[in-house]
C-alpha positions as CSV (number, residue, x, y, z in Angstrom):
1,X,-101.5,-160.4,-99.2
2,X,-100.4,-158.2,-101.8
3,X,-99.7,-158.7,-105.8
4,X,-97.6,-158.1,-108.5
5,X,-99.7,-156.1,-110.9
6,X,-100.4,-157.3,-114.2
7,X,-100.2,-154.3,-116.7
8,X,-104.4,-154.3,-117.4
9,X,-103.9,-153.7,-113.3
10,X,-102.3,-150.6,-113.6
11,X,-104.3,-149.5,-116.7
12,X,-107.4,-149.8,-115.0
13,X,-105.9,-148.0,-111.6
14,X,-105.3,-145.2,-113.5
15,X,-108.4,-145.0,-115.1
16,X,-110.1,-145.6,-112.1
17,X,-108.1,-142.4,-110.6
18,X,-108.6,-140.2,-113.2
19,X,-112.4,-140.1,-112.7
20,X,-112.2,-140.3,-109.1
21,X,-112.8,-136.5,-107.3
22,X,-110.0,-137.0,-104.9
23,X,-107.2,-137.7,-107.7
24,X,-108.3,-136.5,-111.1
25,X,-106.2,-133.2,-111.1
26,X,-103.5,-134.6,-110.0
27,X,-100.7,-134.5,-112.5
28,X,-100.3,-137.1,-114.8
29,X,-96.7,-138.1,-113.4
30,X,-98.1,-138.3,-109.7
31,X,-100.7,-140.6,-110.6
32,X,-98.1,-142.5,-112.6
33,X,-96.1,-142.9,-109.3
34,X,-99.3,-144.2,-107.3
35,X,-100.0,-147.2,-110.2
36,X,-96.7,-147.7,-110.2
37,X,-95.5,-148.0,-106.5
38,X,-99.0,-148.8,-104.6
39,X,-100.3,-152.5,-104.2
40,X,-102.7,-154.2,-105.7
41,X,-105.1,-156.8,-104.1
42,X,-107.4,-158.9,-105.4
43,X,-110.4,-159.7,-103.1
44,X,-112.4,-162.9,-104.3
45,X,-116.3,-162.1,-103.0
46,X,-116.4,-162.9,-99.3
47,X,-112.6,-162.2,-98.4
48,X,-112.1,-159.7,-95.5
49,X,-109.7,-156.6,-96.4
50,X,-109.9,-155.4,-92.6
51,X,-111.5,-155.6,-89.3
52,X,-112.4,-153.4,-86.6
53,X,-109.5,-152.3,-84.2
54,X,-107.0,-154.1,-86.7
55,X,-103.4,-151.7,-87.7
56,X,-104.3,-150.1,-91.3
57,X,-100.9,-149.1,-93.0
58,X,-102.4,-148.9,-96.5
59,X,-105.2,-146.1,-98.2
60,X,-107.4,-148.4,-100.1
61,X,-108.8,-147.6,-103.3
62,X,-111.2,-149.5,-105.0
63,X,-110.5,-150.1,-108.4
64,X,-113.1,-152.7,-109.4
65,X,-116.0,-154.6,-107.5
66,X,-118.3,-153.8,-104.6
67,X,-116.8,-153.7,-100.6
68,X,-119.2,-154.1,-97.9
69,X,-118.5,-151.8,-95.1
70,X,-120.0,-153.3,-91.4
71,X,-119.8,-153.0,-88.1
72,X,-120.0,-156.3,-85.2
73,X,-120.9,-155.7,-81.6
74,X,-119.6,-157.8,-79.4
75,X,-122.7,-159.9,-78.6
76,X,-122.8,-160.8,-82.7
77,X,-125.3,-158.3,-83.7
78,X,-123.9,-157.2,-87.3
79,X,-125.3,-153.8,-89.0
80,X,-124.0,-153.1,-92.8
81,X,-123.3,-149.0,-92.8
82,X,-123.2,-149.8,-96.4
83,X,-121.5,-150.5,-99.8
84,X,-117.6,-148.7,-101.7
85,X,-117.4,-149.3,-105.4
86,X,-115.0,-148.1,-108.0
87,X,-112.9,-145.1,-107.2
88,X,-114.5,-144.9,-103.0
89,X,-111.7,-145.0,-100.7
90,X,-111.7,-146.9,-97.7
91,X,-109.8,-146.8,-94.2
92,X,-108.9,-143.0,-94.5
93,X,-109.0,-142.4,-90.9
94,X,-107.3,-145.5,-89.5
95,X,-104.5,-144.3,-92.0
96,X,-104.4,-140.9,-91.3
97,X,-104.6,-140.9,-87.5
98,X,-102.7,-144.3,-87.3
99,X,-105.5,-145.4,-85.2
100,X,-107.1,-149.4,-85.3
101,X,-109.9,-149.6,-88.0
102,X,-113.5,-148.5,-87.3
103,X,-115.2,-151.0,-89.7
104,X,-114.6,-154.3,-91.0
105,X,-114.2,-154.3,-94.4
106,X,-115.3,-157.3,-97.0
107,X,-115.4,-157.9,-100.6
108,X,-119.0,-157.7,-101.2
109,X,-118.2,-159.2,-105.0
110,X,-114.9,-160.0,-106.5
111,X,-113.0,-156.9,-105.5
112,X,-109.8,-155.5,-106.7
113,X,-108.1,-152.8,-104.5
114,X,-105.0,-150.5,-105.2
115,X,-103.6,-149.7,-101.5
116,X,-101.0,-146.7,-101.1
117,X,-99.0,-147.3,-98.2
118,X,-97.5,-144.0,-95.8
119,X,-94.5,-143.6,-97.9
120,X,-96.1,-143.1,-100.9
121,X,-99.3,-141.3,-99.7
122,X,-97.1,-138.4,-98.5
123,X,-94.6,-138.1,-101.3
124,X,-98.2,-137.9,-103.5
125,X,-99.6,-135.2,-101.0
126,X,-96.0,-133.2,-100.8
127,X,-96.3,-132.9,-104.7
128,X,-100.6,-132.5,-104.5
129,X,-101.1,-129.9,-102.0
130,X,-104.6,-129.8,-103.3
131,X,-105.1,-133.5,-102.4
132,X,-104.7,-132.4,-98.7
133,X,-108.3,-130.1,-98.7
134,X,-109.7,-132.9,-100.8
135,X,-109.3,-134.9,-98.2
136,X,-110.4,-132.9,-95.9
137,X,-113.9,-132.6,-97.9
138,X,-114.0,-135.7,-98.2
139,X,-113.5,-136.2,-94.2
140,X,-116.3,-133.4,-93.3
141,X,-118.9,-135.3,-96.2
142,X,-118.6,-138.5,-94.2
143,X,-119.0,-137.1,-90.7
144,X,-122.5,-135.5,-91.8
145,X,-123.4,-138.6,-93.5
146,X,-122.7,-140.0,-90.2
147,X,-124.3,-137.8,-88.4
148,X,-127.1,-137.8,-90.2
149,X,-127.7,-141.9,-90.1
150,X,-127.5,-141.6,-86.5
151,X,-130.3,-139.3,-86.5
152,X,-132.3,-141.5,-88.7
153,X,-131.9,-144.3,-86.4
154,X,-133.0,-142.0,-83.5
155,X,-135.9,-140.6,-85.1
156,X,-137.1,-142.9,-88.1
157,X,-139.8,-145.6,-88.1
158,X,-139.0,-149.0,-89.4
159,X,-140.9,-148.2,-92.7
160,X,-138.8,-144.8,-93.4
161,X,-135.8,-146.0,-92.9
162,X,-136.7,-148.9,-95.4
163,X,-138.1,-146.5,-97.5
164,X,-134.6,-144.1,-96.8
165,X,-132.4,-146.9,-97.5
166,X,-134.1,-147.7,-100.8
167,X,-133.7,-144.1,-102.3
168,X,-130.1,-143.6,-101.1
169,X,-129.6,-146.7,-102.9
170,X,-131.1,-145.2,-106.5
171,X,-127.9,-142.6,-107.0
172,X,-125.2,-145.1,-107.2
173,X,-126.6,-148.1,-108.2
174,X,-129.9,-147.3,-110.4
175,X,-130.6,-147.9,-113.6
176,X,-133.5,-147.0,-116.1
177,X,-136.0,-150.1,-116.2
178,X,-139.4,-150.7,-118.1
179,X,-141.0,-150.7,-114.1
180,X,-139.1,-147.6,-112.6
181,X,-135.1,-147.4,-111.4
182,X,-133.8,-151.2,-111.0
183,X,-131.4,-151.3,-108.2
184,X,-128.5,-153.2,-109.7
185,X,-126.5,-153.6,-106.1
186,X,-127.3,-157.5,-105.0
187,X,-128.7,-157.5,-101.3
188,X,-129.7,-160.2,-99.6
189,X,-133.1,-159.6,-97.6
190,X,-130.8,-160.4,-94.3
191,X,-128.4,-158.0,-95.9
192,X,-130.4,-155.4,-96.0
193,X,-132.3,-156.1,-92.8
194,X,-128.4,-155.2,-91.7
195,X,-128.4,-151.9,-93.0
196,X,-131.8,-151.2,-91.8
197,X,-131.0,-152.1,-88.2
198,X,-133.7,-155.1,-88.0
199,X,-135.0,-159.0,-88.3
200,X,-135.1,-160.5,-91.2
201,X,-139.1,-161.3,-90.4
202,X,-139.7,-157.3,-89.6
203,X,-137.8,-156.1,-93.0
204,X,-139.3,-158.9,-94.9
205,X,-143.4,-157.6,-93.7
206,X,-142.5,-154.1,-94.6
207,X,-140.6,-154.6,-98.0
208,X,-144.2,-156.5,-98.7
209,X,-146.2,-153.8,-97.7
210,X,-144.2,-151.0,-100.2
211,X,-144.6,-153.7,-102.7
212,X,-148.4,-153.8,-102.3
213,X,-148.2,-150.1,-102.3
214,X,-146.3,-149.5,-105.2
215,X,-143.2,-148.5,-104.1
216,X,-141.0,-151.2,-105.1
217,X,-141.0,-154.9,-107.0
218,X,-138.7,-157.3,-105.6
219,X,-137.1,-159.9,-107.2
220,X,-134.6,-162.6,-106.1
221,X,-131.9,-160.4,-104.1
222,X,-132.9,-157.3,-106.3
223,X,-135.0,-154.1,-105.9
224,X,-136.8,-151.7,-108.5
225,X,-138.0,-148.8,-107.2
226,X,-141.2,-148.2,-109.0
227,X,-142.6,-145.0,-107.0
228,X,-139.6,-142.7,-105.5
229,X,-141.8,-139.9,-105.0
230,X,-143.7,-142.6,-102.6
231,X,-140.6,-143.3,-100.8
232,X,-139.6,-140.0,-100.5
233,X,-143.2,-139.3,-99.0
234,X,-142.9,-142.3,-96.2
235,X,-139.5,-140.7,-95.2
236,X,-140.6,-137.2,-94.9
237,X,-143.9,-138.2,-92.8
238,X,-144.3,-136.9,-89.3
């Protein structure tokens, strides 16, 4: 269901936009128009925006919060591919190719989302020509990203891609700590045996190990990554 949008809503959508790569040259009366005319949402932690083969009509933009992007097989095995937050977009290719959606989509925390509906989306683009190759950057990024998960999965050990998922996880959501990079995203260790592609019992055996290593500390539902070069070192073994 959409809301009305309180005016610290459209304040912080703008923001949000400004610092985004995808809309941050637009011109100040186009992003004006998307505050004004697109939706907001707000997603209390747990609420699901979409799921897979559902109609998408809206471009969603995260404007605060974390949402969990997953996949469910039909048997009810559940892999997380991983995690939007501020400024991400989600559903592009449902929405440009009108197609159902290829993830299901959950707040991960509280969650607010600004989503641009058709109309809007090309009256933006008719006026942004620039958005267009944007978007087609953005497209190409994902598809190697893709690409390159699936190879992991093909080729990786248990323990790299534990130690992969760790240090793609130090860019967006590290932070300086007295013991190395604290990982400030909250993952569950079934959470994360989700993104790893594994039992909870297997994950929970390695994550010791890199502990007893030195790699990481773990504390309840966090990670601080005290040895990167370590991690880097698992993923790149032969």
């Amino acid at each position: 269901m959409t809301e009305n949008k309180p005016a610290s809503y459209g304040a912080m959508s703008e923001s949000v936009l400004r610092q985004t790569a995808w809309f941050a040259d637009c011109s100040a009366a186009s992003l004006r128009d998307i505050c004004a005319s697109a939706h907001v949402r707000t997603l209390p932690r747990g609420t699901t925006l979409t799921r897979r083969g559902e109609a998408v009509s809206s471009l969603c933009v995260v404007i605060d919060g974390l949402l969990e992007v997953s996949t469910t097989t039909r048997s009810g095995k559940r892999h997380i591919l991983g995690h939007l937050q501020s400024g991400q977009l989600m559903n592009l290719v449902p929405f440009i190719d009108e197609q159902g959606a290829i993830h299901d989509a959950t707040a991960h925390t509280d969650a607010v989302v600004l989503l641009i509906g058709r109309d809007l989306f090309h009256r933006i683009v008719a006026s942004e020509p620039a958005l267009t190759h944007r978007f087609m950057r953005l497209l190409c990024l994902r598809s190697r990203m893709a690409y390159s998960r699936l190879a992991d999965s093909a080729t990786l050990t248990l323990r790299q891609r534990c130690a992969s998922i760790l240090l793609q996880l130090i860019e967006p959501y590290g932070a300086p700590d007295s013991h190395g990079v604290a990982i400030s995203l909250k993952l569950s260790q079934e959470e994360f045996a989700f993104m790893v592609g594994c039992s909870r019992p297997m994950l929970n055996r390695e994550l010791k190990m890199l502990e007893i290593e030195g790699a990481i500390r773990k504390t309840y539902s966090h990670y601080v990554v005290t040895n990167a070069d370590l991690l880097q070192n698992i993923v790149e073994a032969g």
